[in-house]
Structure formats: C-alpha cells, structure tokens
N, C-alpha and C positions, 0 to 999 in steps of 0.2 A: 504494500500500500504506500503510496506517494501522496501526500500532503504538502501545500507550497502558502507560505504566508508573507505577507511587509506589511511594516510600518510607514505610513507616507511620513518624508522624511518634513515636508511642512506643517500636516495637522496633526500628524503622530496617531493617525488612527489607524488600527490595528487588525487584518481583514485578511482572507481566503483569497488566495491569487490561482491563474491557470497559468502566467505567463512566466518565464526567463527573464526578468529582469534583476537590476543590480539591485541588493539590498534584502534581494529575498531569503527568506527561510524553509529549506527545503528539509521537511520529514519523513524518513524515511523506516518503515517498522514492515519485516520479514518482507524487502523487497522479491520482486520473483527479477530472472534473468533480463526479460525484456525491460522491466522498470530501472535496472542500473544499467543495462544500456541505451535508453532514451536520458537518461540523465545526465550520462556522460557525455553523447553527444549535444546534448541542449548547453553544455556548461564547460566542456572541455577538460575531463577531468580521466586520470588513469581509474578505471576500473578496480583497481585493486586496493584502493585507498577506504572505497566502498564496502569490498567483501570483508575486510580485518574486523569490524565488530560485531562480523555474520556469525563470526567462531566463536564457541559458547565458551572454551578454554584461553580465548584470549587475552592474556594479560595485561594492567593497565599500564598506559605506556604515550611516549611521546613520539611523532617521526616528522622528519622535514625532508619536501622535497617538490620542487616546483615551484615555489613560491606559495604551495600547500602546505596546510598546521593540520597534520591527524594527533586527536588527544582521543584515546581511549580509557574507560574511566570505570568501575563497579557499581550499580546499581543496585540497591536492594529488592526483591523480588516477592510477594508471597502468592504460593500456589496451595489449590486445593484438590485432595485426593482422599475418594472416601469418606468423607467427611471432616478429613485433618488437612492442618494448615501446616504445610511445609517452606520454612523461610530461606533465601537462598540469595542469589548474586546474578549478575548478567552481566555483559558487554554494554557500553553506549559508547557509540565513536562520535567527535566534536569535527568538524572538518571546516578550517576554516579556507575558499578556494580563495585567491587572490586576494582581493579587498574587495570582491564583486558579490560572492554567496557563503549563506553559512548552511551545511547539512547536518542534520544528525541523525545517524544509525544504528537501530537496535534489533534484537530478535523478535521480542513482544514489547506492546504499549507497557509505560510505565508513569507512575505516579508523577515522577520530576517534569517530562515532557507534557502532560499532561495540563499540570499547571498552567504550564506557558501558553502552547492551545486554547487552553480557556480563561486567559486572561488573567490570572490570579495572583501575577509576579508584580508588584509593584517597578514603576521606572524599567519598563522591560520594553527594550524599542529593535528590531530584525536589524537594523542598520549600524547599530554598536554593538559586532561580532565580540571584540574585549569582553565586554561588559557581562554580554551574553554569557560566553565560557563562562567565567569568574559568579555570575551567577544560579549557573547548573552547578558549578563544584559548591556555591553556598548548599542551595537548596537540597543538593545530594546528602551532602553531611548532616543535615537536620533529620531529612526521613532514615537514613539510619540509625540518627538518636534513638527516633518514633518507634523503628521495630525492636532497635534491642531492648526498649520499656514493653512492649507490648511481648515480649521473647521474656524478662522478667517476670511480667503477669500470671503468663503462662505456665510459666516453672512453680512457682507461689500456690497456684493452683494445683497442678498435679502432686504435690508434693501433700499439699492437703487431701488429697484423695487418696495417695499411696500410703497417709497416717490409717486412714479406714479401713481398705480394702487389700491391702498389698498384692495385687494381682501385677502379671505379667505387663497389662496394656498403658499400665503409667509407666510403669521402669523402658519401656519403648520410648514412649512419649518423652522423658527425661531425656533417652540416648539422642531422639533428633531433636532434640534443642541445645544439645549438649555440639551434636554435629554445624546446627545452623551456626551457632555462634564462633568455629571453627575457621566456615566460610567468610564470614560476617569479618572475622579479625582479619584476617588475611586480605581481603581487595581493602580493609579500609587500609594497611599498614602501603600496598600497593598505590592507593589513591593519596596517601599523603608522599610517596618520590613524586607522583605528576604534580600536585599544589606546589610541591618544595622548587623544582625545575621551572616552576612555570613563574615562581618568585623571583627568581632572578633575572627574571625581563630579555633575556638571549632567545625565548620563543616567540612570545608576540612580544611588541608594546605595553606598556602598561601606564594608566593613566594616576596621579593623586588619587581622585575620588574610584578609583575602581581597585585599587590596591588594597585599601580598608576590605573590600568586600574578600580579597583573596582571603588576607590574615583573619577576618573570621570567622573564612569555611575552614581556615588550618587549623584554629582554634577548638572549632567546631569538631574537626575530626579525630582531635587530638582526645576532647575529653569520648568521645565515642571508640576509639581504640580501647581507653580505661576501662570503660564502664564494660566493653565487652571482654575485657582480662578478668576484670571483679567478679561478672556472672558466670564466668567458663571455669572459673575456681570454686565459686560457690556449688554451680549444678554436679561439675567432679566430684568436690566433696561429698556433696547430698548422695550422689550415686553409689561413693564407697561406703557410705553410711550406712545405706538401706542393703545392698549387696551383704554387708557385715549380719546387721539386723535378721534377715531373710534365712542366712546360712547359722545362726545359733537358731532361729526360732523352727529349722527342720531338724536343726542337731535336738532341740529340747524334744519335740513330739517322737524322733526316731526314738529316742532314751526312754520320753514315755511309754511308749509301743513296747518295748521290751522288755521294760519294766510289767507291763501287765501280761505281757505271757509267761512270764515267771510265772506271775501271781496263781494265773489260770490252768497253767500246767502242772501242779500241785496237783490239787482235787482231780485233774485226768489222770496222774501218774497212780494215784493210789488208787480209784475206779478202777485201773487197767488190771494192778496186782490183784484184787479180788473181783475180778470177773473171770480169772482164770481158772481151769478147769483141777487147782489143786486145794488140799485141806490149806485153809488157813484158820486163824483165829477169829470168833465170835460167828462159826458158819452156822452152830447152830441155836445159837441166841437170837432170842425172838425182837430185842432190841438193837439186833447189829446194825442195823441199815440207819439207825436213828444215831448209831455211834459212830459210823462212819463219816456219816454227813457233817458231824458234829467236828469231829478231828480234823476234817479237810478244811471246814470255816478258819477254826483255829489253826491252825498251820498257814494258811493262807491267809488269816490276819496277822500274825506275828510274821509272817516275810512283807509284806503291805508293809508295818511300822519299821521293821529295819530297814526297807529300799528305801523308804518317808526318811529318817534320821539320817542316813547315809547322801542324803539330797540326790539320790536318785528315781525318784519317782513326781 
C-alpha cells in the first residue's frame, strides 16, 4: 500500500496527495513489487534503499548514498494470537531522497506513523524532512515507554493469578513477556547508536530548535532501556521464584503420597498374613476379626504420629 501526503509549504495545510511533487511524504506499508517500482521511477531512487526495512531481521542502522539518508529504526509492535497479546519489534526505514521527498517503510501499519497520518503530531509539516526524523525517533521512544508499562501491567497481573492457581498457562504467559522485553531491550539499545550518530550532525543537518527534540527522544530512550533492564530482572526473578515454589510444593505432595502408602500398606500387609491358607493366631476366636481391625488402626496410627513428628507426612 502507497500512501503520499504534503504540507502546502504557504498554508501549512496538511492533505492526501496522488502526485510526485517536492515536499511530499511518501508511505509506504508491505509494499508489493510493482509499488517500489512505480516509486522509484516516479522519484529516482535505487530500489534497494526500499526493500532494507522489508527484512523483518533488519537491524537499526544508518546508510549514505546518493545524496540518500536510509535511517532504519525499531518499532514496537503488538500482535494478537489466540486470544494473547504478543509484544515485539519491526523494521521502519526513514529515507530521506534529496531535499525533494521523505519515505517511510515498514512491514505492517504502526502506531508512530499513524499518528502522523492523522494529524496528531503537533508542528509536524512533510517539508521539514529534519524535523520529521527527529520527531518519529521522539515519538518512537514514548510508545515504547507505553508498552513496557503496559508489559509491567501485565506481569502484575499474571503473577497474581499464578499466586491462585499455579497452573502451567501463567508460567507461559510470564516466559513471553519475559521474551518481549528481551526484544524490547535490544532494538531500543540499537535505536539509541542511530539517535547517538544522528547527534553528531555528519548525517543530516541539524537545526537549534530540532536538536532539543533529538536529546529528548535520547533521553527518552535512555530511561526506557532502564525500565526494561528493571522488568526483565524482576519477571527473571518472579520466574525463578515460582519454578523454586512449584518444585518443593511437588516434592511436598510426592512425600505426602508416600507417606500415606506407608500408612495404608500396614493394614494390607497384615490382611495378607491372615488371609493365608495357614494356622495363625486368634483363627479361632470369635473376636479375631474385631482384633485385627483393631491392631491394624493402631499400628497404623502410631506410624501416622511418627511420619507426623519426623515432618514427614
């Protein structure tokens, strides 16, 4: 899907375009082959500048060439399967073509671009390509804030449900949020070499008032790197917790378990000896059966209080 937008650069209004002109903003989300090649030609650009943030493994990164700026950057992502929410990362590539167009490239729609589309960025104008960047790298760092809080919530939650129920399907739930936040670290420690490179002004330009904006998506990303090292410790810990928890409370029931076929195999073992086909004692007492029952309680209570005392039962 191809999406093309500008800002008239006199009224500053903000509108859906069909045409090639300078200043445009061209979106670009899981193009097909024909769409990157009507774009290259409409704009003169190498094809292959296009497909780098098509690769789902593509690392965030900087490249120059042509008088072309590729900024490839991590996006937070959340998908749903099953009914569960799995949080994760993607590709966006920034391409800035000349001083004529700005593109951006991804696999699937995502919250950042979105914003913009729908107007929701303040002082956000197609024609200040700088500005733009410097304002997806803001706005990126925030919505990663938003999921590692909502990735917290989450944990909070199941943690409280594995206090009730200790079944298998929290301790899951635990492990992929334990995973998200793995991804999570990682493109954000990636996305902070592209803010750090892109601080030193040897890729674009950089203006006063849009500087501000770099240093507080670095800041930004910086406390969001923390906060996902604090929850990836925490959810570790809770996991070895409960894993510890899990393996005495089957060590206790297997001990229980044992303990009472002790107890039960008493009363079978002596039933066995006199059900056998030889003389024993009280065969032919009219109270034997009332004497036996009675020795098998008692026996079988006094191994009960010793396993009890012994804290084996």
């Amino acid at each position: 899907m191809v999406k093309m937008y500008r800002t008239d650069i006199n009224t500053n209004i903000f509108e859906q375009v069909t045409t090639y002109e300078k200043g445009t903003w061209i979106n670009l989300v899981n193009p097909t082959e024909g769409e990157i090649d009507e774009v290259c030609e409409n704009i003169n650009i190498d094809p292959e500048f296009l497909k780098y943030p098509l690769d789902n493994e593509e690392k965030a990164r900087i490249d120059n060439e042509d008088n072309n700026s590729l900024f490839i950057i991590d996006v937070p992502v959340i998908e749903e399967k099953d009914g569960e929410k799995f949080y994760s990362t993607m590709p966006l590539g920034m391409i800035v073509v000349r001083d004529d167009f700005f593109i951006t490239v991804s696999l699937n729609s995502n919250k950042v671009i979105e914003d913009f589309e729908e107007e929701r960025v303040r002082n956000f104008y197609t024609y200040k390509k700088t500005r733009f960047i410097l304002q997806i790298l803001y706005l990126n760092s925030s919505y990663f804030l938003n999921v590692l809080k909502q990735i917290n919530k989450e944990s909070e939650a199941t943690v409280f449900l594995l206090q009730k129920s200790m079944k298998n399907r929290e301790l899951v739930q635990l492990l992929n949020l334990e995973n998200s936040l793995v991804y999570i670290a990682t493109s954000l420690r990636s996305n902070e070499v592209v803010m750090e490179k892109t601080l030193s002004g040897k890729i674009i330009k950089l203006y006063d008032e849009d500087e501000d904006i770099l240093e507080d998506a670095i800041v930004e990303n910086k406390q969001a790197i923390e906060m996902s090292k604090i929850y990836s410790d925490i959810l570790s810990g809770t996991m070895d917790a409960y894993a510890s928890i899990i393996s005495n409370n089957l060590n206790s029931v297997m001990k229980f378990l044992a303990s009472i076929t002790i107890v039960l195999s008493l009363p079978t073992m002596i039933a066995s000896f006199f059900g056998m086909n030889v003389g024993l004692p009280l065969t032919n007492n009219k109270f034997g059966f009332l004497i036996i029952i009675i020795l098998s309680v008692l026996i079988s209570g006094i191994t009960y209080f010793w396993l009890k005392k012994k804290d084996m039962l």
